[in-house]
N, C-alpha and C positions, 0 to 999 in steps of 0.2 A: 501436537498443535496442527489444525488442518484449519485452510483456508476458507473463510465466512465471506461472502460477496459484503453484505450487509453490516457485519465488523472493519472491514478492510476500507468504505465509503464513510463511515463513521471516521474511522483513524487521518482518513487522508483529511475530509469535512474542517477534524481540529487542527488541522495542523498545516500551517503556510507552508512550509520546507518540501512537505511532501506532494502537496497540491501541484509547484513549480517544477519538480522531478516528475510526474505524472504528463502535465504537458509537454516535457522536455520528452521524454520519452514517447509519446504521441506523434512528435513532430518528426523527432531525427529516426525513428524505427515506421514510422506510415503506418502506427496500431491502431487499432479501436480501443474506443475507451476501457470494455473489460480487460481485454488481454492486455493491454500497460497496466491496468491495477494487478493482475495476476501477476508478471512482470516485477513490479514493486513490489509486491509482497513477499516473493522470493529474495530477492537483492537487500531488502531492507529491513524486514521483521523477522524470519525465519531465524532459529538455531543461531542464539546468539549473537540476534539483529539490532542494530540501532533505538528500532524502536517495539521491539518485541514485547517488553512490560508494557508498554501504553495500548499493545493488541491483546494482550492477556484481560488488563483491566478490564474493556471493553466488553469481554464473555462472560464477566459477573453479573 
């Protein structure tokens, strides 16, 4: 599984929880917005992530 800009704005799009993790991260680390989703997508989807079937779906 390798990380899609375009899957990964999609996943965060549906989903409140991650949108609020995204900001929150934005805020307390002073990131730009790619590199907190890159950030997220590590922490969260990857290798038996939280939401790793709903980034999977995504690539169908």
């Amino acid at each position: 599984m390798r990380y899609v800009k375009s899957q990964m704005k999609q996943l965060i799009k549906e989903n409140e929880a991650l949108q609020k993790q995204l900001k929150v991260l934005m805020k307390e680390h002073d990131l730009e917005k790619p590199y907190a989703m890159k950030a997220l997508y590590h922490a969260e989807v990857t290798e038996g992530g939280k939401y790793q079937l709903a980034y999977q779906a995504l690539e169908k």
